[in-house]
C-alpha positions in Angstrom: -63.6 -1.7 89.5 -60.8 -0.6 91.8 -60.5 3.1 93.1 -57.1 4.8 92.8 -56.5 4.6 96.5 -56.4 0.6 95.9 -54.0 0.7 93.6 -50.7 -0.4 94.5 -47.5 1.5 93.3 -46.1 -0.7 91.0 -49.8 -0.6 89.2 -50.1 3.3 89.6 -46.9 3.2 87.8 -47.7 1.1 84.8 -50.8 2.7 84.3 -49.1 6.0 84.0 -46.5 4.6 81.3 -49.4 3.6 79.2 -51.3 6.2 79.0 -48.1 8.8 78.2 -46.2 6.7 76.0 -46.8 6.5 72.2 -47.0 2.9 70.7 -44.3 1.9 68.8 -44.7 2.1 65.4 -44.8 -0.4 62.5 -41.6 -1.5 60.9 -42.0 -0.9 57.1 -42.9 -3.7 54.8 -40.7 -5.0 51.8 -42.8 -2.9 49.0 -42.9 0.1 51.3 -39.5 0.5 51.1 -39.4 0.1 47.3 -41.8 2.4 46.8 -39.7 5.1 49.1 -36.7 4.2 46.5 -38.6 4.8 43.1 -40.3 8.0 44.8 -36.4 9.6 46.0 -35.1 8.0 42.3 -38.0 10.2 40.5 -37.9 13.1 42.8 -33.7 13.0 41.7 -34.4 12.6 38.3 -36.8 15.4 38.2 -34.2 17.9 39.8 -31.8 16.7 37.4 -33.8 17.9 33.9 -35.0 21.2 35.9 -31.3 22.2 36.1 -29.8 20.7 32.5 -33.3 22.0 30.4 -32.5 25.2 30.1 -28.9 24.2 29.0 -30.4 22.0 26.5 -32.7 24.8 25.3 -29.8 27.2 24.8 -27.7 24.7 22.5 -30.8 23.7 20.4 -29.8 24.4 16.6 -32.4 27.1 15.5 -35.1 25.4 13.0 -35.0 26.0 9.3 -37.3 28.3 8.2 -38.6 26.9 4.8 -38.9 30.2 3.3 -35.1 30.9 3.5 -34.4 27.6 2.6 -36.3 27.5 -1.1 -34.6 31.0 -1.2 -31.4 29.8 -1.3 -32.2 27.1 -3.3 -33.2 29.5 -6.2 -30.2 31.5 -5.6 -27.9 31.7 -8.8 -24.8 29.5 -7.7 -21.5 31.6 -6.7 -18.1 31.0 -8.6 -16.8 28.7 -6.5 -20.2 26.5 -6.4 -19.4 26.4 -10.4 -16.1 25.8 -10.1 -16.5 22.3 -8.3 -19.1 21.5 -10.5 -16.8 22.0 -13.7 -13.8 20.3 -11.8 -16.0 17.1 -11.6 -16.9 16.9 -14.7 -13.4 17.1 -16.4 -12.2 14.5 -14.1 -15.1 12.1 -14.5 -16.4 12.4 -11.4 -20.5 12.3 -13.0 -22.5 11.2 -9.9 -20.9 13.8 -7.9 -21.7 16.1 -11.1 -25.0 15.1 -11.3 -25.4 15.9 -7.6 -24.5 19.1 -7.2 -26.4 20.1 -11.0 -29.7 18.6 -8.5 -28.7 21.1 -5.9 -28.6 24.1 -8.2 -31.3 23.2 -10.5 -34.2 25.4 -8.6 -31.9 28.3 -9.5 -32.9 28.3 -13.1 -29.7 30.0 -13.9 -28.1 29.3 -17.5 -24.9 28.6 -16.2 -26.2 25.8 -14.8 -27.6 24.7 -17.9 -24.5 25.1 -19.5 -23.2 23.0 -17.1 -26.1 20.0 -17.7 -25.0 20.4 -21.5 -21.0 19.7 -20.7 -22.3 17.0 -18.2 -24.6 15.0 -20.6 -21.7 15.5 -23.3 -18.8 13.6 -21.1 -21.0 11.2 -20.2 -22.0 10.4 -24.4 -25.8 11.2 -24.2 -25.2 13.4 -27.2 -28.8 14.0 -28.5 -29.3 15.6 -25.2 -25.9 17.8 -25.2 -27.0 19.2 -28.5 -30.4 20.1 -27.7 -28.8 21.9 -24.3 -25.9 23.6 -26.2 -28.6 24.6 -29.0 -31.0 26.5 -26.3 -28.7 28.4 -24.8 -26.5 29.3 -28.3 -30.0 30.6 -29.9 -32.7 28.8 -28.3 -34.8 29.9 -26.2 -32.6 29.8 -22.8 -30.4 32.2 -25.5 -27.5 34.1 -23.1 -25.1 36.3 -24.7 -22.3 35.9 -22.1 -22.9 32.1 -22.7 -23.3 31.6 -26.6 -19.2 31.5 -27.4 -19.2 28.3 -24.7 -22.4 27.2 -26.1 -21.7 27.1 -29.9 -18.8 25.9 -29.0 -20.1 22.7 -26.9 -22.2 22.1 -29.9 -19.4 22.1 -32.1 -18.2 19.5 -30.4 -21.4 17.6 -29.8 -21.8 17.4 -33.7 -18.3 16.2 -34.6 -18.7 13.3 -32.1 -21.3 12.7 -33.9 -19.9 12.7 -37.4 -22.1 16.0 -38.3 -18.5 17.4 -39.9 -20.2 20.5 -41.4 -22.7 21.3 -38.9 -19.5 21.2 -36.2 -16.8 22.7 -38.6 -20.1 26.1 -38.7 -20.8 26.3 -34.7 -17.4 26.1 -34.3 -16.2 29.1 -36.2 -18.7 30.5 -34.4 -17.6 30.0 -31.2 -14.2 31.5 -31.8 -15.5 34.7 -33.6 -17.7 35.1 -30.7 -15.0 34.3 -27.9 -11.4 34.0 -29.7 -10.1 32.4 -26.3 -12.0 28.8 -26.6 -9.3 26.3 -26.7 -11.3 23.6 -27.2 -13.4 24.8 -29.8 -9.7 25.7 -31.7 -9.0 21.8 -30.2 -12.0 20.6 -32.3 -11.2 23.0 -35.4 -8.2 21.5 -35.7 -9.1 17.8 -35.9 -11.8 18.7 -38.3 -9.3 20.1 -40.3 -7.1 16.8 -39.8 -9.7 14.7 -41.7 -9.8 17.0 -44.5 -6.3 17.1 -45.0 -6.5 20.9 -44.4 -3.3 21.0 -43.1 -3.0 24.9 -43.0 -5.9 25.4 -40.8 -5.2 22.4 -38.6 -1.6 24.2 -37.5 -3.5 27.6 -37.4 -5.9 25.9 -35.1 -3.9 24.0 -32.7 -1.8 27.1 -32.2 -4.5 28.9 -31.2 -5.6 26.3 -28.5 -2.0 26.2 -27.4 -1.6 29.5 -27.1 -5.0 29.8 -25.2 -4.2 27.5 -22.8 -0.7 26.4 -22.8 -0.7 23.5 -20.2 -3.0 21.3 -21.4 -1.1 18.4 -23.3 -4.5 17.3 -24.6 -3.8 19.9 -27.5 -0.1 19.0 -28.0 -1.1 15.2 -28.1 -3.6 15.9 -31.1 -0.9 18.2 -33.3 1.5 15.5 -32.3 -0.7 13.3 -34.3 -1.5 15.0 -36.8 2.0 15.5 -37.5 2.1 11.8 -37.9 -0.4 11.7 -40.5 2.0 13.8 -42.3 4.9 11.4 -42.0 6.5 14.5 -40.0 7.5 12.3 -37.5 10.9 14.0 -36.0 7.7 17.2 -35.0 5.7 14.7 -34.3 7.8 12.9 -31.6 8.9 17.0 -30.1 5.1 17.5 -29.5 4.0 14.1 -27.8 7.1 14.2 -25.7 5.8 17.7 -24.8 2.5 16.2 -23.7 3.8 13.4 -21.5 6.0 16.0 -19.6 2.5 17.6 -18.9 1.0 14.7 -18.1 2.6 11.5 -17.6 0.0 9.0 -18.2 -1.9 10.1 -20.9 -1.9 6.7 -23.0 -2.3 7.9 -27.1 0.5 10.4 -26.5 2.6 7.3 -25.2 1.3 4.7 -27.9 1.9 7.6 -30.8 5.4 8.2 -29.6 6.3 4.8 -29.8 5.1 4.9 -33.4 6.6 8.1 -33.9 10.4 6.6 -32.6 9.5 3.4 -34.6 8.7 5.1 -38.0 11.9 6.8 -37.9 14.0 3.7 -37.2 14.6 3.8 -34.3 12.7 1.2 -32.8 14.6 0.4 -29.7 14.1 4.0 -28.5 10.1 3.4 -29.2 9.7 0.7 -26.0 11.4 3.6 -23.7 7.8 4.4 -22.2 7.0 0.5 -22.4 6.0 -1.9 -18.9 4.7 -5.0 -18.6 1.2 -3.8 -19.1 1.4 -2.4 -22.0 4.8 -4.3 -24.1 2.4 -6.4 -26.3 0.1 -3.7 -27.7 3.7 -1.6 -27.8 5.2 -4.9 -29.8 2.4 -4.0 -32.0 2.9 -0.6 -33.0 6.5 -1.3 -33.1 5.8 -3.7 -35.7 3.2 -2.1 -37.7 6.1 1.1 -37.8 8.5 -1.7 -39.1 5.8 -2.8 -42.0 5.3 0.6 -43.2 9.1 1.3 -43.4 10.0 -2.3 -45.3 11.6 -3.7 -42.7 9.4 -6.8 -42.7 11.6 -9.1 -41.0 11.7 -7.1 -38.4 8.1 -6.2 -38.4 7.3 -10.1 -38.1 9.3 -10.8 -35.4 7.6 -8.2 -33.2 3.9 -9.0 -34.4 5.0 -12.9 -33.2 6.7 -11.4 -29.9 3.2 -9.3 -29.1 1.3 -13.0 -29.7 3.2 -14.6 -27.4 2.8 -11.9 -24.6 -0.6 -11.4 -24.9 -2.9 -14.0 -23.0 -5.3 -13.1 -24.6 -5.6 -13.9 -28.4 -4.3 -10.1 -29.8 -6.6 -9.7 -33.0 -4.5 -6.4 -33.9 -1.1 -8.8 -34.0 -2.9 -11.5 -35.7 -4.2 -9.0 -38.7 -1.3 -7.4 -38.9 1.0 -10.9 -39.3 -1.8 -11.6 -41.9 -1.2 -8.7 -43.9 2.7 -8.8 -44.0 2.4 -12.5 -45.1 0.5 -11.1 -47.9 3.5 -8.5 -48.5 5.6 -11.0 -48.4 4.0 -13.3 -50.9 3.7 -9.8 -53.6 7.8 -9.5 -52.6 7.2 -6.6 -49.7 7.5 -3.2 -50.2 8.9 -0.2 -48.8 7.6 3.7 -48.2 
């Protein structure tokens, strides 16, 4: 081996250069380098959720606590919470009925029972109206505040269903309990209709009027039975009355017709008439015109309401039946 002394310059030189300079190091391979990205991509992603958690944390909706929550179920339901309730059941609305009845149910409060009984009444399960109506009038679910609109739900449960007597009793109880029951006087009064008890039927319907005095429901109902009377000038005054409460309420617009017709005046009895509704109005028209002799003219509508109808119109058919047999005794007039 060579001393130092033999080595030349140059060597001395690259020797030196070796031995202080650090090798060069690798370049990175392909999957090195991916790995460096995932590792900065987690490292980022980490640093992200540290400074949005607590963020998160502070908008987190607080988590029911069960015990509240069967705690307000069983609440009694507020005024307002009744007052939907009753507004969906007058205008039909029964699912949503039904729905909020489920909600309140836990409660155990009568007034929801109450409600139940009105529900299962507009929707025609009558068995089970009565049998709610009858608990709470003097059952055992028995309230005082509630019996007047109890007795007087089951008063109208038992005249749907042809119990006249049974209605006509828990009726009159109803108003000698709560005189203010416009629906019970409603009922009273058409009870009163199919007797014939004319006295009471006016007493009656002036006292649902009077106890509220914008439902044309109750001014329909004495507008018929005014035409059961042949009062037909009242009659027409008291159906007009309705429509100008409520436009579309269809027996107050049929009955008017008739009541026009019956007095004559049967050009003024298609006022409310539309294309809907001119056969079945035809109809009327002519079964006004029958009653009053005119049976010419009664004919000629019954054939007019034929014609107009697609549909084979058994009303105008048994009607044009029965004038033919008036015609064939010579007719005959009121």
């Amino acid at each position: 081996m060579a001393e130092a002394d033999d080595l030349t310059p140059g060597m001395a030189e690259a020797m030196v250069e070796a031995m202080v300079e650090p090798p060069a190091p690798a370049a990175p391979t392909g999957l090195m380098r991916q790995f460096h990205r995932i590792a900065f991509v987690v490292l980022l992603a980490a640093l992200v959720v540290a400074l949005v958690s607590p963020a998160w944390a502070a908008r987190r909706p607080p988590q029911p606590d069960p015990a509240a929550a069967l705690a307000a179920a069983s609440a009694p339901p507020g005024p307002q919470a009744l007052a939907m309730l009753d507004a969906a059941i007058a205008e039909g609305r029964m699912d949503d009925a039904r729905s909020l009845i489920a909600r309140m149910w836990a409660s155990g409060a009568p007034e929801v029972a109450l409600r139940a009984a009105e529900l299962a009444l507009a929707s025609g399960s009558l068995p089970e109206a009565a049998e709610g109506f009858s608990s709470l009038a003097t059952g055992p679910l028995a309230n005082p505040a509630l019996q007047g609109p109890a007795l007087q739900g089951l008063g109208i449960t038992r005249l749907k269903q042809g119990r006249i007597a049974e209605a006509a009793t828990a009726l009159d109880q109803a108003v000698a309990v709560d005189a203010g029951l416009a629906r019970a006087w409603n009922a009273r009064a058409v009870i009163a209709d199919r007797q014939r008890d004319w006295a009471t039927a006016d007493a009656a319907y002036a006292r649902a009027i009077a106890a509220q005095p914008g439902e044309a429901a109750w001014l329909a109902n004495r507008g018929w039975s005014h035409l059961l009377r042949g009062h037909h000038v009242a009659a027409e005054q008291d159906l007009v009355a309705a429509l100008a409460l409520k436009a579309d309420l269809v027996p107050a617009r049929t009955n008017l017709a008739l009541a026009r017709a019956m007095q004559g005046r049967y050009q003024d009895a298609f006022r409310q008439s539309d294309k809907k509704t001119l056969a079945a109005d035809l109809n009327t028209v002519g079964y006004a015109a029958m009653a009053r002799g005119d049976l010419s003219v009664a004919e000629a509508y019954f054939n007019r309401a034929l014609s107009l109808n697609p549909q084979f119109d058994r009303a105008a058919w048994a009607n044009l039946q029965y004038l033919v047999a008036l015609k064939g005794e010579g007719g005959r007039t009121q």
